[in-house]
C-alpha positions in Angstrom: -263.0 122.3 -303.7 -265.6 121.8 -301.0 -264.2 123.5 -297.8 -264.4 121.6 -294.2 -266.9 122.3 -291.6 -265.6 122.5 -287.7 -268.4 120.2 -286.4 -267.6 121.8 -282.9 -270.2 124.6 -281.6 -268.5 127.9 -281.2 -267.8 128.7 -277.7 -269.7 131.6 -276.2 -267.8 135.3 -275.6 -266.5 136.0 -272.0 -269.1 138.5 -270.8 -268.3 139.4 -267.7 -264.8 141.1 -265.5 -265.5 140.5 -262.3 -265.9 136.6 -260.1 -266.6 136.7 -256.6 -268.3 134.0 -254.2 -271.2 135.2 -252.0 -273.0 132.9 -249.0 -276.5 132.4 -249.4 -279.5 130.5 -247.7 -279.1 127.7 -249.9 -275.3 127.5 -250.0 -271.9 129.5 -251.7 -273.0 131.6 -255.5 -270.5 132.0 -257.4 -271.7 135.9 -259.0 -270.4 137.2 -262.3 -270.4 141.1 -261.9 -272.9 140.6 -259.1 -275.0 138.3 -260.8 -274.9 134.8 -260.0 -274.1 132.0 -261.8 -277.2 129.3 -263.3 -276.8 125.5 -263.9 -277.8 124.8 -267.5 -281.5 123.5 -266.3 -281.4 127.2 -264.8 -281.1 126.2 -261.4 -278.8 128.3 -258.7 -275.6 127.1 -258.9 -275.4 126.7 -254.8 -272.1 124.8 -253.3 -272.2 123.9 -249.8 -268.8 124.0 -249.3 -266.6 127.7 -250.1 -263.6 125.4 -250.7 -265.4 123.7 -253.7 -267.1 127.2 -254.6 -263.7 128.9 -254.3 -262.9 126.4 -257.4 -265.8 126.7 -259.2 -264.9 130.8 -259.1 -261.6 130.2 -260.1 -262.2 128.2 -263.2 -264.8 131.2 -264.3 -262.1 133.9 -263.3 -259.4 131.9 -265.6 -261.7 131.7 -268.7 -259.9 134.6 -271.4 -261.6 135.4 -274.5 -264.1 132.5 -274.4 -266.1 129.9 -272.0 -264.4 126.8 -272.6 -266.5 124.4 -270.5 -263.8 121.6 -271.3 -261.6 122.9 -268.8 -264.2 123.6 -266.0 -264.1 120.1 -264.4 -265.2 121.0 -261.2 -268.1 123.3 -262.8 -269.5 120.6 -264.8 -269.4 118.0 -261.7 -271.2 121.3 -259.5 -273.9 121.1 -262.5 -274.4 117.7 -263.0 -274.9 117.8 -258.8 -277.9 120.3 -258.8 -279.4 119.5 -261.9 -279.3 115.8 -262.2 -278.6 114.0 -258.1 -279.2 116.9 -255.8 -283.2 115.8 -256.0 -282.4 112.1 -255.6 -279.1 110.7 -255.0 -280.3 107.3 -254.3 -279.9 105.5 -257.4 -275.9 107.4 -258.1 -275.2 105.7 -254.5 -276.8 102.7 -255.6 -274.8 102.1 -258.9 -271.2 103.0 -256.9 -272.4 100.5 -254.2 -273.1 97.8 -257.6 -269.1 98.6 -258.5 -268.2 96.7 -255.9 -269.5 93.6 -257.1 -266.9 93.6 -259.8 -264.0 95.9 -258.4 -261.1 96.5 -260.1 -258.7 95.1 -256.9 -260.1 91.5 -257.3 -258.7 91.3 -260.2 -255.5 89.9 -260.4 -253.3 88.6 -263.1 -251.6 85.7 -263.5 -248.4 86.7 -264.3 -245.5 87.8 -265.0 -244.3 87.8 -261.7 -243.1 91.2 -261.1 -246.9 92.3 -262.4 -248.3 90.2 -259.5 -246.1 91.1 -256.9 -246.8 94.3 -257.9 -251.0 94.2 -257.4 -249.9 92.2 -254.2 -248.1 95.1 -252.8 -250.0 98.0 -253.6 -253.6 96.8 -253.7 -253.8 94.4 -250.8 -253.8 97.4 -248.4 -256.2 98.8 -249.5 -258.3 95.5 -249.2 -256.8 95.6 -245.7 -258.4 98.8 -244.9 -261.7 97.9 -246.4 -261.5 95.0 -244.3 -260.9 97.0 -241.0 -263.2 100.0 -242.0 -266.1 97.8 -243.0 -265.9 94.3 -241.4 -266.0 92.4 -244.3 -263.5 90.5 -246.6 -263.8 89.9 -250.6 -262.6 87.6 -252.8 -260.1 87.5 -255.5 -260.0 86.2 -259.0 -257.3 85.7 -261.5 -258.3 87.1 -264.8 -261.2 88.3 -265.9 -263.7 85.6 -265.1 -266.3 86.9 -263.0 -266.5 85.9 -258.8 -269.6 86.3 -256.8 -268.4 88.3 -253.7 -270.2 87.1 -250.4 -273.7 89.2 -250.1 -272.3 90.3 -246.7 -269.4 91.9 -248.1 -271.9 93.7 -250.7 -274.9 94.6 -247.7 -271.4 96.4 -245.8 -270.4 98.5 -249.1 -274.3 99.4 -249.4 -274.9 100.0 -245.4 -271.7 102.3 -245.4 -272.8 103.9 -248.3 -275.9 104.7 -247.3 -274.7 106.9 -244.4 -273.1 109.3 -246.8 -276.7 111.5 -248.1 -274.8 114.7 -248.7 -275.5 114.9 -253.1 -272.4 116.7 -253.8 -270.6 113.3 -251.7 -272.6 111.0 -253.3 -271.8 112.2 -257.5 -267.9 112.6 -256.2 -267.8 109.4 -254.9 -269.8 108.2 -258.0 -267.2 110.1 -260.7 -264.1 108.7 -258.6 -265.2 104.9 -259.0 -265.9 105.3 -262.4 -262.8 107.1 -263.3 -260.8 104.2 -261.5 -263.2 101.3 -261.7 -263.2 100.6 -258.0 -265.5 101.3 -255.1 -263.2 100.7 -252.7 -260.5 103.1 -253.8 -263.4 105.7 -254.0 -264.0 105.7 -250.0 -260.8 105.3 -249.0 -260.1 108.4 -250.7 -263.8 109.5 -248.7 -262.4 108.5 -246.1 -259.1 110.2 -246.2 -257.0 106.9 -246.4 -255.5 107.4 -249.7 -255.3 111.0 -251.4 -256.1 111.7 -254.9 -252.8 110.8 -256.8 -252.5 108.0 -255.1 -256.1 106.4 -255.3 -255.0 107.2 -259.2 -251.7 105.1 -259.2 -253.4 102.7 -257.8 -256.2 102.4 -260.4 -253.6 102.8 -262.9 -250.9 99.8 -262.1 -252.0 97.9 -264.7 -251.7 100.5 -267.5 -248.6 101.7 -266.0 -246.8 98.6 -266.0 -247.5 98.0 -269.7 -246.3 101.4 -270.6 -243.1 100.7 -268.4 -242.8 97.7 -271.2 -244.4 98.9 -274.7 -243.9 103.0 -273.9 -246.7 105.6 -273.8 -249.3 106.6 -276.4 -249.8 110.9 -276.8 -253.3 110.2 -277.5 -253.9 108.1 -274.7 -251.6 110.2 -272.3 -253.8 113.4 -273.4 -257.3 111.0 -272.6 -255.8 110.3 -268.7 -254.8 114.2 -268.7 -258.4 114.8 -268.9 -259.7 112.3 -267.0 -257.1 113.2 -264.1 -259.0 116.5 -263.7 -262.1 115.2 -263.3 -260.9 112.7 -260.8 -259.2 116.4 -258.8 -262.8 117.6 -259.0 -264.3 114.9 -257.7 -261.4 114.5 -254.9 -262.2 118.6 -253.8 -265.3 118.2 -253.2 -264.9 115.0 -251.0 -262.1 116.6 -249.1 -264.5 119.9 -248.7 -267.4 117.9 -247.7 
């Protein structure tokens, strides 16, 4: 009898006692016994903010036996940062501003009734806000068939994007729309509008209203778990920005 092979990679040892955050030229290092911490391209792992680096120290310091990378989220947003945007954010900016052409809020359904009501009341604001912040309105659909917004409407997502250069901005605000689908809930949270859990209601109505009918599935449940701490990542280092 054959035996099974785990196909995952064994985790690495916990070599080190001590985590502490020192300020550098090039930002916050987060030192293990002194020495500090390296992106896996071997880059310095350098935070601009000590609230986000504060983080990143504590998920090292809560590590036991082993490095379990899976629940580092705010690590493995620090890394992706220096190794992958911090060089050129310009195209991670450019695909969040690209959400926008096919947000989740402008998407409504049909019915029942209590569903639409529901996207009424709780995502309309938020259009209201995008409509005050950025001087622009978009257009809804019902369904899933596609609607051109107006180009203006796009040109004012791109224009306010592009005043946001900061990298570690730029990949949180790029992780938040993709975890929720939507642009705009992505800078209100930026812009201190909405906070995290409730930028992730909102991009969660639909999902929760058919659980409130057909009841939640564990796996499912554990998936959003995850995802949920990758959208708290994201949301500390936008509020630490």
């Amino acid at each position: 009898m054959s035996q099974s092979i785990d196909p995952r990679p064994e985790l690495p040892k916990r070599f080190y006692t001590d985590v502490t955050v020192a300020e550098g030229e090039g930002g916050h290092a987060i030192l293990l016994d002194g020495r500090p911490v390296k992106t896996p391209a071997r880059r310095p792992l350098a935070i601009p903010s000590r609230a986000v680096a504060d983080a990143v120290a504590a998920e090292w310091d809560a590590q036991r036996e082993r490095i379990d990378p899976a629940t580092m989220p705010v690590t493995r947003l620090a890394n992706t940062i220096v190794d992958a945007i911090a060089d050129n954010p310009t195209p991670v900016r450019d695909d969040v501003a690209r959400y926008a052409e096919t947000d989740l809020l402008f998407y409504r359904a049909g019915d029942p009734a209590p569903l639409v009501e529901r996207q009424h009341e709780q995502w309309d604001p938020i259009l209201d806000w995008a409509h005050q912040r950025l001087g622009v309105r978009f257009l809804l659909a019902e369904g899933v068939m596609h609607v051109a917004q107006p180009a203006p409407s796009l040109a004012a997502v791109a224009g306010h994007l592009a005043e946001i250069d900061d990298p570690f901005a730029v990949a949180a605000l790029h992780q938040v729309t993709t975890l929720t689908g939507s642009a705009l809930l992505a800078l209100a949270l930026a812009d201190g509008h909405v906070g995290a859990e409730e930028a992730w209601a909102l991009a969660h109505l639909d999902e929760d209203w058919n659980i409130e009918q057909w009841g939640a599935d564990a796996e499912a449940e554990a998936r959003r778990e995850l995802r949920w701490q990758e959208m708290q990542a994201a949301a500390l280092i936008l509020a630490g920005r």
